[in-house]
C-alpha beads as a LAMMPS data file, in Angstrom:
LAMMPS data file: protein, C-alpha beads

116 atoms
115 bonds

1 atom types
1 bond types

-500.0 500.0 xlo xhi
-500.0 500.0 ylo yhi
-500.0 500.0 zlo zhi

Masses

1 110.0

Atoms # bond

1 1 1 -307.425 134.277 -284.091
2 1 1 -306.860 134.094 -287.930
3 1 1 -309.524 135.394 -290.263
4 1 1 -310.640 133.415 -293.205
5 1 1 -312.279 136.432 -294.843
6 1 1 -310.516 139.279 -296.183
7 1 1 -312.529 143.100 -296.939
8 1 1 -311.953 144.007 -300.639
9 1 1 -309.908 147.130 -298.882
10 1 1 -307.439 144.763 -297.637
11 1 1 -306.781 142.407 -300.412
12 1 1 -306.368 145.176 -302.323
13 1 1 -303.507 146.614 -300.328
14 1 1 -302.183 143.181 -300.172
15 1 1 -302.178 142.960 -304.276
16 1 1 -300.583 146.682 -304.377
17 1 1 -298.304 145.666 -301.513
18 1 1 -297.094 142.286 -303.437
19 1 1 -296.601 144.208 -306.561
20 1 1 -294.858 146.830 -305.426
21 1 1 -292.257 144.752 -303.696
22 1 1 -291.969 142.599 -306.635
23 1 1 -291.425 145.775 -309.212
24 1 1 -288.496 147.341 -306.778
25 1 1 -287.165 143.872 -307.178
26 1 1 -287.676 143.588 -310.637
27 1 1 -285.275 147.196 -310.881
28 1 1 -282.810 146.302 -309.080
29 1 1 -282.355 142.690 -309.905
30 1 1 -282.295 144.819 -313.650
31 1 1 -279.837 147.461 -312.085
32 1 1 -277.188 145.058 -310.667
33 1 1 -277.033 143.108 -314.175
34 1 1 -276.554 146.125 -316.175
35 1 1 -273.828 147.449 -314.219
36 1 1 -272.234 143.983 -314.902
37 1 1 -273.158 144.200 -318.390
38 1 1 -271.441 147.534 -318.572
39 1 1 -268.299 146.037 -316.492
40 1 1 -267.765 142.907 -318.724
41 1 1 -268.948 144.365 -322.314
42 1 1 -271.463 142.150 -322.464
43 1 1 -273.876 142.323 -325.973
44 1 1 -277.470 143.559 -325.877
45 1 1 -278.915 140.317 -326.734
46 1 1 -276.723 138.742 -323.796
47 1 1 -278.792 141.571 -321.664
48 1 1 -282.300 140.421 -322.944
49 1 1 -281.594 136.601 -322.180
50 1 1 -279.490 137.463 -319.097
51 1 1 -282.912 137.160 -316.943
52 1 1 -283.971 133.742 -318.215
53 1 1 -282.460 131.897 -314.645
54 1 1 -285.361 133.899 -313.092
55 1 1 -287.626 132.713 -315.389
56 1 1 -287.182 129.079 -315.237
57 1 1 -287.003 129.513 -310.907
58 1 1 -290.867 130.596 -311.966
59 1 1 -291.256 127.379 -314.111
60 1 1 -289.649 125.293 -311.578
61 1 1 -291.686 127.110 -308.664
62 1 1 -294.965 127.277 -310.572
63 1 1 -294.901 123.153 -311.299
64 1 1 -293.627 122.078 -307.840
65 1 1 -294.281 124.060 -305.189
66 1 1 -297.628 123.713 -303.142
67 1 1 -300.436 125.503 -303.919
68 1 1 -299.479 128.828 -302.128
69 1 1 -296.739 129.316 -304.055
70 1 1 -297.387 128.711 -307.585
71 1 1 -298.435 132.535 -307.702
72 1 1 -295.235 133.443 -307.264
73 1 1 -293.844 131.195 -310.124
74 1 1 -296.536 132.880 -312.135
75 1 1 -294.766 136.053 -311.202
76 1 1 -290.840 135.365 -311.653
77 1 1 -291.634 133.970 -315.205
78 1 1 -293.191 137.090 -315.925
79 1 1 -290.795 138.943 -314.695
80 1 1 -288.030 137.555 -316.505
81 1 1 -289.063 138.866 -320.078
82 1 1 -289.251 142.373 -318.017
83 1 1 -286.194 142.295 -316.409
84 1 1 -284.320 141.186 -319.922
85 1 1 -286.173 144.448 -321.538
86 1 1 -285.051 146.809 -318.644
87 1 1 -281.339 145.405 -318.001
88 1 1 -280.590 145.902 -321.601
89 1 1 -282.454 149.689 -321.572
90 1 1 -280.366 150.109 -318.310
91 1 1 -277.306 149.060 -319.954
92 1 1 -277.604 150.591 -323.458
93 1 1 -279.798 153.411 -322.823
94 1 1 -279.191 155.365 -326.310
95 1 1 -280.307 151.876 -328.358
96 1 1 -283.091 151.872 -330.479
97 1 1 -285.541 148.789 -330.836
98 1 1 -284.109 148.849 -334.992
99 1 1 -280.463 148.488 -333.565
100 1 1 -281.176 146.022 -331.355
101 1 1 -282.723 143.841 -333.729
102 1 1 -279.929 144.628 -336.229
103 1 1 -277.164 143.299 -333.511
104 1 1 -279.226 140.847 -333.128
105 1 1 -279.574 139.666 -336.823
106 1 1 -275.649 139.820 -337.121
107 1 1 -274.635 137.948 -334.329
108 1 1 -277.017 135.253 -336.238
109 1 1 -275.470 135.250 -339.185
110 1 1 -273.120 132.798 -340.212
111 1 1 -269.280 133.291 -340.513
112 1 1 -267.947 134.190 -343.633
113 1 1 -264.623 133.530 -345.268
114 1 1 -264.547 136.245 -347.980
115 1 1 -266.063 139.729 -346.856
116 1 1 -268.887 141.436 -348.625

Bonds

1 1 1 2
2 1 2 3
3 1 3 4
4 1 4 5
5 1 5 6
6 1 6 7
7 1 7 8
8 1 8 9
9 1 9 10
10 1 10 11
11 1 11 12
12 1 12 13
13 1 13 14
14 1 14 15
15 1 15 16
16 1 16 17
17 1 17 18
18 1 18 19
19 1 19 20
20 1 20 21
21 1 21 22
22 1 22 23
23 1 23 24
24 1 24 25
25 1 25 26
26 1 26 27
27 1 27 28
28 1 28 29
29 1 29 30
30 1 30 31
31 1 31 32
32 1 32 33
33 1 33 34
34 1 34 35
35 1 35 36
36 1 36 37
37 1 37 38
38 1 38 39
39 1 39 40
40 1 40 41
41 1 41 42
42 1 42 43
43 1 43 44
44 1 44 45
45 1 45 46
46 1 46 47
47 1 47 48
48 1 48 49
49 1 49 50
50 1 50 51
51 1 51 52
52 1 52 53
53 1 53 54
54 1 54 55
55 1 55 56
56 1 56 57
57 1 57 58
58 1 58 59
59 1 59 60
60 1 60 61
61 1 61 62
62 1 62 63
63 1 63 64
64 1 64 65
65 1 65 66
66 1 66 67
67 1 67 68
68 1 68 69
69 1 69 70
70 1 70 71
71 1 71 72
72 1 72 73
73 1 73 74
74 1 74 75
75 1 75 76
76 1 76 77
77 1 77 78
78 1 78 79
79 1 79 80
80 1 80 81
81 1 81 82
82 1 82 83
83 1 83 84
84 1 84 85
85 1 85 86
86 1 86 87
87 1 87 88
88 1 88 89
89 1 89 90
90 1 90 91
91 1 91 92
92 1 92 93
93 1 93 94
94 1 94 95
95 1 95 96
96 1 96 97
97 1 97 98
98 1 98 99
99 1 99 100
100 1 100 101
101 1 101 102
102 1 102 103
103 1 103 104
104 1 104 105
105 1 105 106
106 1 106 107
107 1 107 108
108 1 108 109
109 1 109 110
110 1 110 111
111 1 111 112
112 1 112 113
113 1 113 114
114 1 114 115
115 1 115 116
């Protein structure tokens, strides 16, 4: 016989439970795209935006799926910015924020014909 009513004890363990699952999916999902990062020299920026198919699976899931599963659209897209952050720590662990956003301002700058 199903319950309606959950004890604060055991949606608690359910929230912990859900989390948990999603953060060891978070690292790997982050693991197995810096290894291919590493494998196929991919940039650092390439490793922030890497993620952003799991973050528009959220969008997608969060605007059309039913009602029981627009939490879990709420999750993915967070986790996207997260696992963008992490693969590119994971790949590039010796980067500093500064470098990052110095490869980042070079790859946007436009090509030149005559060097500096």
């Amino acid at each position: 016989m199903p319950r309606d009513f959950f004890s604060f004890t055991e949606r608690l363990g359910w929230v912990s439970v859900t989390l948990s699952v999603f953060a060891l999916w978070l690292f790997c999902w982050s693991g197995i795209l810096a290894y291919l990062a590493v494998i196929y020299e991919w940039s650092p920026n390439r490793c922030q935006k890497i993620s952003a198919p799991l973050g528009f699976l959220g969008v997608f899931l969060f605007f059309f799926a039913n009602e029981g599963h627009q939490m879990i659209g709420i999750l993915l897209t967070a986790q996207a910015g997260i696992a963008g952050l992490l693969c590119r720590k994971m790949a590039y662990p010796r980067m500093t924020e500064e470098e990052f956003q110095d490869s980042v301002r070079r790859s946007h700058e436009p090509p030149r014909i005559f060097p500096r």
